[in-house]
C-alpha positions as a Python dict, from the first residue, in 0.01 Angstrom:
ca = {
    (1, 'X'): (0, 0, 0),
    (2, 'X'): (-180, 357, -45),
    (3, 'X'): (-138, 465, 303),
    (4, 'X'): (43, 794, 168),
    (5, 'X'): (-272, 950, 19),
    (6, 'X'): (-562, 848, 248),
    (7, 'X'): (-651, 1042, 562),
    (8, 'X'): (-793, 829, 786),
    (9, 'X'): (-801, 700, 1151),
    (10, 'X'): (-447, 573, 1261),
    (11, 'X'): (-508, 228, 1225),
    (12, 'X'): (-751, 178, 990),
    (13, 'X'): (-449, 152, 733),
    (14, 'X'): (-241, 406, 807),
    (15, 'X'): (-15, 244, 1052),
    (16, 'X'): (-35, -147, 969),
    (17, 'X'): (20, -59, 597),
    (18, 'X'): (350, 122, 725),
    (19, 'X'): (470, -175, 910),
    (20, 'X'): (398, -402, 658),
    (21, 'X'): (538, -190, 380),
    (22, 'X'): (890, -176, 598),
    (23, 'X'): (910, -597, 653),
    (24, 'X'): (823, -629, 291),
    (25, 'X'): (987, -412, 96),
    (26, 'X'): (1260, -232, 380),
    (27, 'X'): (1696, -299, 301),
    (28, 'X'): (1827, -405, 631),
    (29, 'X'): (2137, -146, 759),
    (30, 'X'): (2342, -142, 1071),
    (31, 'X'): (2220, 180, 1287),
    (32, 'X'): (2383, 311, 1629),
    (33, 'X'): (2114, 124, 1864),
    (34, 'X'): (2109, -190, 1635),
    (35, 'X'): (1984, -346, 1343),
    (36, 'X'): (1698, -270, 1165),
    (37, 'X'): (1464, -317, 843),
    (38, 'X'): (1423, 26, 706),
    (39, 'X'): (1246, 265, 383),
    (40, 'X'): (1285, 614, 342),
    (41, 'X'): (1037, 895, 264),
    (42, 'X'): (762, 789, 407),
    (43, 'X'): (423, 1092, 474),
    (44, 'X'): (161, 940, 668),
    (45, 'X'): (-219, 1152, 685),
    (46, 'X'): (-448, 1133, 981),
    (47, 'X'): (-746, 1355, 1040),
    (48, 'X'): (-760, 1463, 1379),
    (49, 'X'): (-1124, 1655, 1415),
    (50, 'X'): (-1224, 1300, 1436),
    (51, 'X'): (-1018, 1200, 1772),
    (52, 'X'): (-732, 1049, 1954),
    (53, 'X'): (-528, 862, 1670),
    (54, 'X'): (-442, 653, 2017),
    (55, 'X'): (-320, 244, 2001),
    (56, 'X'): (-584, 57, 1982),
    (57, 'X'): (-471, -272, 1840),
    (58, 'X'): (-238, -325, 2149),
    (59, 'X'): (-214, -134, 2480),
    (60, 'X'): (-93, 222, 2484),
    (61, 'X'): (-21, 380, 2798),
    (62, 'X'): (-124, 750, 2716),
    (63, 'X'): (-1, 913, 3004),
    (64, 'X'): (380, 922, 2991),
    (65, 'X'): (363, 1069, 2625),
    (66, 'X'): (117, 1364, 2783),
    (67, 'X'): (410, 1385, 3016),
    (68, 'X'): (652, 1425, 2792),
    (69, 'X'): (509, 1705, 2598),
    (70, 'X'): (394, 1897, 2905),
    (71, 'X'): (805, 1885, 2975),
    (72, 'X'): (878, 2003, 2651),
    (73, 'X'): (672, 2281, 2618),
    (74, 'X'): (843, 2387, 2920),
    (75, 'X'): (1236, 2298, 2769),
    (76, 'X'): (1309, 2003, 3026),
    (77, 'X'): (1646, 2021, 3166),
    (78, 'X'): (1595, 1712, 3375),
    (79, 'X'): (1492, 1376, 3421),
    (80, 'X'): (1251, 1531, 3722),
    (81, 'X'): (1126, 1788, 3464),
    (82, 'X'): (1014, 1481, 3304),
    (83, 'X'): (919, 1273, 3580),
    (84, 'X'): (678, 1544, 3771),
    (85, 'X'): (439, 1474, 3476),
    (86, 'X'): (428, 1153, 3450),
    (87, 'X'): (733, 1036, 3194),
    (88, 'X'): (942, 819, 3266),
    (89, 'X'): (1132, 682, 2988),
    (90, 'X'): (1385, 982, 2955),
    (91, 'X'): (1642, 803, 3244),
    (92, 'X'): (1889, 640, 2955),
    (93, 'X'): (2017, 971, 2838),
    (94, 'X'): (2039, 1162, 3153),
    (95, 'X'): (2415, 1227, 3294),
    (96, 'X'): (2485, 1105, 3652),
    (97, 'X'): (2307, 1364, 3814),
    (98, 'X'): (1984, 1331, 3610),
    (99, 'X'): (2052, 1623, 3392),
    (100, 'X'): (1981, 1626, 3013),
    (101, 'X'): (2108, 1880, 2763),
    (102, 'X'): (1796, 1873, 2482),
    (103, 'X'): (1689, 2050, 2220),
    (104, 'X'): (1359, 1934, 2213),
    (105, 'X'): (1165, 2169, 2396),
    (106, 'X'): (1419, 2394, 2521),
    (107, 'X'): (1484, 2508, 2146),
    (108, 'X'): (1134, 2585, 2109),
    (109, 'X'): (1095, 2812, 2387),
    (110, 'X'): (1440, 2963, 2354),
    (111, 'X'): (1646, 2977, 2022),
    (112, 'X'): (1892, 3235, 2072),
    (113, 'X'): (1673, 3484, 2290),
    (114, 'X'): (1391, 3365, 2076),
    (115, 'X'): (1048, 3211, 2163),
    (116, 'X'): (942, 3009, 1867),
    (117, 'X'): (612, 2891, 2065),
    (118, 'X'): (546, 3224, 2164),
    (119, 'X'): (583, 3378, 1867),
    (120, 'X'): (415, 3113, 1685),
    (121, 'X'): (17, 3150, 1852),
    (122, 'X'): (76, 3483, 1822),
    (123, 'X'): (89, 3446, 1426),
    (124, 'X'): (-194, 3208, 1435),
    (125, 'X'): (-402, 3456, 1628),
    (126, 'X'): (-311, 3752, 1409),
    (127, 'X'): (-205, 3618, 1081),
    (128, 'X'): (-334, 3318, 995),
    (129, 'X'): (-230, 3290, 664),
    (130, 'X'): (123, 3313, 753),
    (131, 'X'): (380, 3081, 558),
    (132, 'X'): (625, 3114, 871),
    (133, 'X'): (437, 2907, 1126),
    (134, 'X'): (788, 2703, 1232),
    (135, 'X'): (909, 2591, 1506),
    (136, 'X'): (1285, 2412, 1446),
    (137, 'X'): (1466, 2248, 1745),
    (138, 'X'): (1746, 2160, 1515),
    (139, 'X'): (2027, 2315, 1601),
    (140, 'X'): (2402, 2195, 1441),
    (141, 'X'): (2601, 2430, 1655),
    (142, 'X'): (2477, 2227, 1914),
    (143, 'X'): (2471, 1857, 1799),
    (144, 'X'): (2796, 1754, 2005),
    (145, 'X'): (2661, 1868, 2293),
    (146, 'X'): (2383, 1710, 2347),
    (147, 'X'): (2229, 1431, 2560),
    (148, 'X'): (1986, 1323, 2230),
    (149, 'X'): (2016, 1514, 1918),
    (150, 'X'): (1630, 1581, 1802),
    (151, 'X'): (1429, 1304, 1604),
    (152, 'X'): (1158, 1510, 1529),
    (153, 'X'): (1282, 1845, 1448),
    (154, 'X'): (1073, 2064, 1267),
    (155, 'X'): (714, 2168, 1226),
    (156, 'X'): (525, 2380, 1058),
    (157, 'X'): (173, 2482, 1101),
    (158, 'X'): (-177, 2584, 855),
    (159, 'X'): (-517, 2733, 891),
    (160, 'X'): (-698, 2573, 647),
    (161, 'X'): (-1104, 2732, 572),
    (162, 'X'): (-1059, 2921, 869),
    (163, 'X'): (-1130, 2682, 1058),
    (164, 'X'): (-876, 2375, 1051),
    (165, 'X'): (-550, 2376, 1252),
    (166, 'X'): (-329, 2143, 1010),
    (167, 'X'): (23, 2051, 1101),
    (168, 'X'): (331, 1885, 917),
    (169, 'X'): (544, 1729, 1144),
    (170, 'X'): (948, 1637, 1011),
    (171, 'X'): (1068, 1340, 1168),
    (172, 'X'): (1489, 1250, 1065),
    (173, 'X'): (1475, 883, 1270),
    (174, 'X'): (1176, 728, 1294),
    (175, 'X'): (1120, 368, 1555),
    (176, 'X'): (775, 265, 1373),
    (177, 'X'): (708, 12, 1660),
    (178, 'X'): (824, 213, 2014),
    (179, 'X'): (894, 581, 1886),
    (180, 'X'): (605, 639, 1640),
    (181, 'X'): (240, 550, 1815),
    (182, 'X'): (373, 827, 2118),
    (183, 'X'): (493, 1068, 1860),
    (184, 'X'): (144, 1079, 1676),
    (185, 'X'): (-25, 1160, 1957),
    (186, 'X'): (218, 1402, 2099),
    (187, 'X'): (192, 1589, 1750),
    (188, 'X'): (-176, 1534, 1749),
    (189, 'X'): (-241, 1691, 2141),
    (190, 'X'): (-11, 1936, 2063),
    (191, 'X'): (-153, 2064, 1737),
    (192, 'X'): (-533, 2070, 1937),
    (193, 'X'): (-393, 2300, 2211),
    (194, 'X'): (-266, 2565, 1968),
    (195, 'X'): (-647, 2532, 1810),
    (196, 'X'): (-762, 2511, 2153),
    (197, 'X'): (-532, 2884, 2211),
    (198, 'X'): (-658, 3029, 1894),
    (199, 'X'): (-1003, 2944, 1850),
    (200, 'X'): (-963, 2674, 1581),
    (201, 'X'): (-1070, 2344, 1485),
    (202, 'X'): (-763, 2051, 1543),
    (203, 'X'): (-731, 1895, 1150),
    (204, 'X'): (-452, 1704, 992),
    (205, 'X'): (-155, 1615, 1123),
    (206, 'X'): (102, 1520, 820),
    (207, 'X'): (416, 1347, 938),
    (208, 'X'): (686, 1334, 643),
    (209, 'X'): (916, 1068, 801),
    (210, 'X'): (1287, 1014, 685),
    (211, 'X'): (1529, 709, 783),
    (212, 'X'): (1156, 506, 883),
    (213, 'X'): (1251, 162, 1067),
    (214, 'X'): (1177, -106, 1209),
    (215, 'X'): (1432, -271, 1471),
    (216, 'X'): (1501, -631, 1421),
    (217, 'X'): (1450, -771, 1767),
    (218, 'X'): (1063, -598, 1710),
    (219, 'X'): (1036, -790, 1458),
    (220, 'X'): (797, -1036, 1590),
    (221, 'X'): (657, -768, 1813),
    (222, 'X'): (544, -591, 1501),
    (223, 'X'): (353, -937, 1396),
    (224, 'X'): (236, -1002, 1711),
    (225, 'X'): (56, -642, 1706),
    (226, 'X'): (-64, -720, 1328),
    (227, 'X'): (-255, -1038, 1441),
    (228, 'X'): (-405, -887, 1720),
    (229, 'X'): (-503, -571, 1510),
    (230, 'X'): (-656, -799, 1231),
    (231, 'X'): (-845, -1033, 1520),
    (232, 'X'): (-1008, -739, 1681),
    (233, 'X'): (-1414, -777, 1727),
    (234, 'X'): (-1470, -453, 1577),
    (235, 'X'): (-1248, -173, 1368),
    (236, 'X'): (-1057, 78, 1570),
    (237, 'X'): (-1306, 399, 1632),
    (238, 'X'): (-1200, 735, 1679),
    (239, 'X'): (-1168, 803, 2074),
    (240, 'X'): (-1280, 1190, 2108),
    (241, 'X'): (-1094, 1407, 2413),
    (242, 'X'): (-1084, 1762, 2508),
    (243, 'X'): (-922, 2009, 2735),
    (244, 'X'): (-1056, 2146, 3109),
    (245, 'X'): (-1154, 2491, 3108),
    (246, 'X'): (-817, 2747, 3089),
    (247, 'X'): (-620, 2472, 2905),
    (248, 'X'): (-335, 2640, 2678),
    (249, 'X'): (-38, 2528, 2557),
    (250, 'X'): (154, 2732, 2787),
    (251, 'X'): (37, 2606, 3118),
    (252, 'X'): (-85, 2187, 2967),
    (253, 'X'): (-35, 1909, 3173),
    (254, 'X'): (-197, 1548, 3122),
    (255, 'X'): (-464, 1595, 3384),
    (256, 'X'): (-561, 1881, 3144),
    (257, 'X'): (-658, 1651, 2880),
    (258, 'X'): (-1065, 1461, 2881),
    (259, 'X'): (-1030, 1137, 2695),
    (260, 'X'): (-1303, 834, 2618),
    (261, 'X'): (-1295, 559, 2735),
    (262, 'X'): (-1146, 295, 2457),
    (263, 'X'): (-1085, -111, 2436),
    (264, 'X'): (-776, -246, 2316),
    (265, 'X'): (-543, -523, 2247),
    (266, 'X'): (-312, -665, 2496),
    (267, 'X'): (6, -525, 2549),
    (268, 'X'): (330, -621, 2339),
    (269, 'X'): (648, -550, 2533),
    (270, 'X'): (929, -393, 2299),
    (271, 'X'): (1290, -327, 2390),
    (272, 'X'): (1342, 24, 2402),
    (273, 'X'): (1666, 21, 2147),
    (274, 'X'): (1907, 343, 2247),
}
């Protein structure tokens, strides 16, 4: 397939080589939220500097996954710290009152007294060639307690040329056809606001992906999307955005974010499998 050494836009292999790789070659197992078709090991490369690696082959509603990271920079405690911004996908886990015990987010901005997103633009800023630019939100102590344990737990962080803002992203569970399109772009806005902070360029965003799957009743989702993908009148282009004026990662919410314009194909309704 080649899609693990080639950086390029999301879909111009990246992506559909994934998805076919997993219904070709994938073992089918028996998984918590159902069945699926499913590889392991997978590290997908997409340059950045060029634009939003946004859905273009179906509909992608951008918004919601702005939402969602604006929450988690903040460590969301609720389905309303979700909501507020624009998500609203986050209602399945919540307990009876709307409250969610994460994590995501909340790990980042406070791991034992510590603030990993903090800390970490301050290490950009002032030492750049740092080997410690993590941020974890794993946490086993804390596993049994939570609403969701963490997909995507850990990142790490590179200034390449003094310029580029490159980022490998750690993903344990990966949903190729619902989970994976908003997790690129979360990882992809949220690696441009920390070059946005820090004066830098946003560059590659690597995402090393373990238990990579593909649900069976998306199976002829997944199809669908190929056919419309290969049927487009033109090859998906990069879609360039930016940030207003006093954008950081500290205060981001979608509004925040400039995006052009960009066609795509119709939507394809998946079941969201929790």
């Amino acid at each position: 397939m080649g899609h693990a050494n080639k950086a390029l836009l999301w879909e111009d292999s990246v992506y559909p080589d994934l998805i076919v790789k997993i219904l070709e070659q994938g073992t089918d197992r028996t998984s918590r939220a159902g069945d699926t078709t499913s590889v392991f090991g997978e590290m997908l490369k997409i340059d950045i500097s060029k634009g939003l690696p946004i859905m273009q082959g179906r509909k992608m509603y951008v918004q919601p996954v702005l939402g969602e990271l604006a929450a988690l920079l903040r460590g969301p405690k609720s389905i309303e710290d979700f909501k507020r911004y624009g998500c609203n996908y986050w209602d399945s886990w919540a307990d009876e009152h709307g409250m969610l015990n994460l994590d995501y987010g909340n790990a980042w901005r406070d791991f034992n007294g510590i603030d990993q997103l903090k800390d970490l633009v301050e290490t950009i800023k002032n030492n750049p060639m740092d080997r410690r630019m993590l941020i974890t939100g794993w946490r086993p102590d804390n596993l049994k307690h939570l609403s969701l344990p963490c997909c995507h737990l850990l990142y790490q962080w590179y200034v390449r040329d003094d310029k580029y803002l490159d980022m490998i992203w750690y993903q344990r569970s990966v949903d190729v056809m619902v989970g994976l399109p908003s997790d690129v772009v979360l990882a992809a806005v949220w690696t441009a606001l920390l070059a946005n902070d820090c004066g830098l360029v946003p560059g590659m965003i690597n995402m090393c992906l373990g238990d990579t799957h593909i649900y069976t009743n998306h199976g002829a989702g997944a199809l669908e999307y190929l056919n419309q993908l290969a049927n487009r009148p033109e090859p998906p282009k990069p879609v360039p955005f930016s940030f207003v004026k006093g954008t950081t990662v500290f205060n981001f919410t979608p509004s925040m974010l400039i995006m052009d314009e960009y066609t795509s194909g119709a939507t394809i309704k998946f079941a969201l499998n929790v």
